[in-house]
C-alpha positions, 0 to 999 in steps of 0.5 A: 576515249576521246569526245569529238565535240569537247575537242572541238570546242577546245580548238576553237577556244585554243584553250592550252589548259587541255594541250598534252590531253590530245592533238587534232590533226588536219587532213588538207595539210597533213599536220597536227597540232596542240589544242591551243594552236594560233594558226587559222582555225581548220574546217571542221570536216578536215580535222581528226582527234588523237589521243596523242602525237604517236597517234597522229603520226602513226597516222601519217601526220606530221608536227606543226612547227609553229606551236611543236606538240612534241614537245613544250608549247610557246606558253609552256615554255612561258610559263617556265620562264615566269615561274623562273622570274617569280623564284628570282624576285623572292630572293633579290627583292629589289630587281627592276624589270629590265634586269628580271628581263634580262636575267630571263632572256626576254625584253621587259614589255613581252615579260611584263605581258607574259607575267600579267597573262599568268599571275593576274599582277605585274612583276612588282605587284607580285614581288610586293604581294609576296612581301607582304605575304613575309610580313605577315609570317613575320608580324606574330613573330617579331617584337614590333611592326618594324623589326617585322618589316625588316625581316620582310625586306622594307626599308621601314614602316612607312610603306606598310601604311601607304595602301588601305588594307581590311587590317592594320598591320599592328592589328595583323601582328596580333593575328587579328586580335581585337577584332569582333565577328559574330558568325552563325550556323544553319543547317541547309540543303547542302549540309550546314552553312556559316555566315561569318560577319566584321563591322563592314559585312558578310566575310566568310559564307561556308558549306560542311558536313556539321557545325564542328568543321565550319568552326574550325574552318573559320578558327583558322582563317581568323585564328586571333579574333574574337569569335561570337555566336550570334544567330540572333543577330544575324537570323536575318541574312541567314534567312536570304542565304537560305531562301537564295540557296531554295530558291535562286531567284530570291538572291540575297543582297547583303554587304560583303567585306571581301578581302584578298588581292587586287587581281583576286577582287577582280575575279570575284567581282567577274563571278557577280556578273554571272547569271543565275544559272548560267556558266563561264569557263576559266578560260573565259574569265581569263580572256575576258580579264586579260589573265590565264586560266589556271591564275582565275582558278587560284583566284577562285579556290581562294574564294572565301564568300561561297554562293554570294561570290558564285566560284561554283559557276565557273567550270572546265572549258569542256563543260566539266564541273572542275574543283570547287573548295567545298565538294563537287557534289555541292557544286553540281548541286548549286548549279542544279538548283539555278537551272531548276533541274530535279 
C-alpha cells in the first residue's frame, strides 16, 4: 500500500534511491513518471500514485519520454556504465581518463562527474583505493614491502610513502603487529559497548549483545595488534560515553583516530554537524556532498566510531530508519533518546 505523503516527498526530493517502487502520474498532461523525474515538479493536486507502470497505464497514462520508467532511468543506465568502468580499472591499472571514457562511450568531463556523483572519488582515486586495497591483501603474504607492491600493480615502493596514512605499510604487512590498543567494556542501555583507544584517540566504539562478540569484532578489525584490557585507564571516556548515551545532551568529546578514506572521512565529518535529535536523509548528505545516496550508505555502514560519529542519524528518504550496522532496534533507540521520547 502506497503512503501518498512519503511519495510526495520523494518527487519533490526526486530521489532515484525509490525509482521502480512506484511512479506518480500527472493528470494535466496525462503522463507518469519515476520518482526522480528532472522535469518541473507537478501541483500537487494533479498528481496520482501507482505502484507500477501497468498501473498508470491501465489508468489511461502514458510514459514520459524524458526519464522512460518502463525501463532503465538515465542514472540507472549511469550506473551501469560506472560499475563498467570500475571492473575496466581493476584489470588495466594504468588506463588515463580519455581512454576509460572511451572504452565507455562518454566524454572524460560527464564521466568524471558521474564516477564522483556514484563512488565519492574520481577515477583515479578510485583505481588508487582499489590498489591500495591489493596491497594490503598482499602485505601479510608477501617476503617484503615491495615484492607486495609489485604484486599490487606499483612500480616501487615510493609511492607507498608519499601519502600519511594511520599506518605504515611495513606496519600493515604485519597485520598491525606492534600496535598497542587498550579497549574497555560496559554494559549499558544498549546491550555492551567497547571503546577501543591508539595513541592518538578513541578508534573503535561498538554495541553488542555481551563482552565476547565486541572482542571478536574488535580481533578482527585489528587482527595483529596488541590488544590490552584496560578499563582503568580508559574509566574516564567510558564514563562520557555512558553518560551521552543516558542523557544526550551530556556529549562526550573526546579525540577520535578515525581511519578510512578520504570521501568516507568526509561522510563522517557531515555525521557531526548533525543535530542531537535531529536527521538527515542519504539523499540529503549526498546533495549536500555532491555524492550519491547509496556511496554515503557504504560510507556510513563502514562506520566504525558508533554514536561519536552518529551513522544512526541518517535514514531512508521516507523517514524509515534503514540499516544501521549494529541493529535497528538500537538505532530507534539512539534516536528515541535525543529526541527525549519514552
Amino acid at each position: 500500500m502506497l503512503n501518498p505523503e512519503s511519495c510526495w516527498q520523494a518527487v519533490c526530493e526526486r530521489d532515484a534511491t525509490l525509482d521502480g517502487r512506484f511512479v506518480f502520474a500527472v493528470r494535466s498532461t496525462g503522463i507518469y513518471c519515476r520518482p526522480s523525474c528532472p522535469a518541473r515538479r507537478p501541483r500537487r493536486d494533479n498528481v496520482s500514485f501507482h505502484a507500477d507502470p501497468g498501473s498508470a497505464e491501465a489508468a489511461g497514462f502514458r510514459p514520459c519520454k524524458r526519464c522512460s520508467p518502463q525501463g532503465q532511468s538515465p542514472a540507472q543506465q549511469l550506473d551501469a556504465l560506472v560499475a563498467a568502468a570500475c571492473q575496466l580499472l581493476r584489470a588495466e591499472q594504468r588506463l588515463t581518463l580519455p581512454q576509460l571514457a572511451a572504452r565507455i562511450g562518454l566524454s572524460p568531463s560527464h564521466l568524471a562527474r558521474a564516477f564522483k556523483a556514484r563512488t565519492g572519488m574520481t577515477p583515479y582515486a578510485w583505481a588508487d583505493a582499489e590498489r591500495r586495497q591489493r596491497l594490503d591483501a598482499h602485505l601479510a603474504q608477501s617476503h617484503s614491502v615491495l615484492d607486495a607492491a609489485l604484486a599490487a600493480g606499483y612500480s616501487g615502493t615510493r609511492a607507498l610513502y608519499e601519502k600519511p596514512q594511520a599506518m605504515s605499510p611495513g606496519r600493515r604487512r604485519s597485520g598491525g603487529a606492534g600496535e598497542h590498543l587498550r579497549y574497555g567494556i560496559a554494559p549499558c542501555a544498549l546491550g555492551h559497548v567497547l571503546l577501543a583507544s591508539s595513541d592518538k584517540g578513541v578508534c573503535a566504539l561498538l554495541f553488542g549483545d555481551d563482552p565476547a562478540t565486541l572482542l571478536a569484532e574488535l580481533q578482527q578489525r585489528f587482527a595483529a595488534a596488541r590488544l590490552e584490557q584496560d578499563e582503568g585507564a580508559l574509566h574516564d571516556w567510558l564514563q562520557q560515553v555512558l553518560g551521552q548515551l543516558q542523557e544526550p545532551e551530556r556529549a562526550a568529546h573526546l579525540p577520535l583516530d578515525i581511519r578510512g578514506t578520504a570521501f568516507q572521512q568526509r561522510v563522517w565529518q557531515a555525521l557531526q554537524q548533525i543535530p542531537s535529535g535531529a536527521t538527515r536523509s542519504y539523499a540529503e548528505l549526498a546533495g549536500q556532498l555532491r555524492s550519491h545516496p547509496r556511496a554515503v550508505a557504504r560510507a556510513c555502514a563502514s562506520n566504525a566510531i558508533g554514536l561519536l560519529l552518529p551513522c544512526h542519524r541518517v535514514v531512508a528518504s521516507d523517514g524509515s530508519l534503514s540499516g544501521y550496522r549494529w541493529g535497528l532496534q538500537r538505532k530507534r533507540q539512539l534516536l528515541a533518546n535525543e529526541r527525549g521520547e519514552p
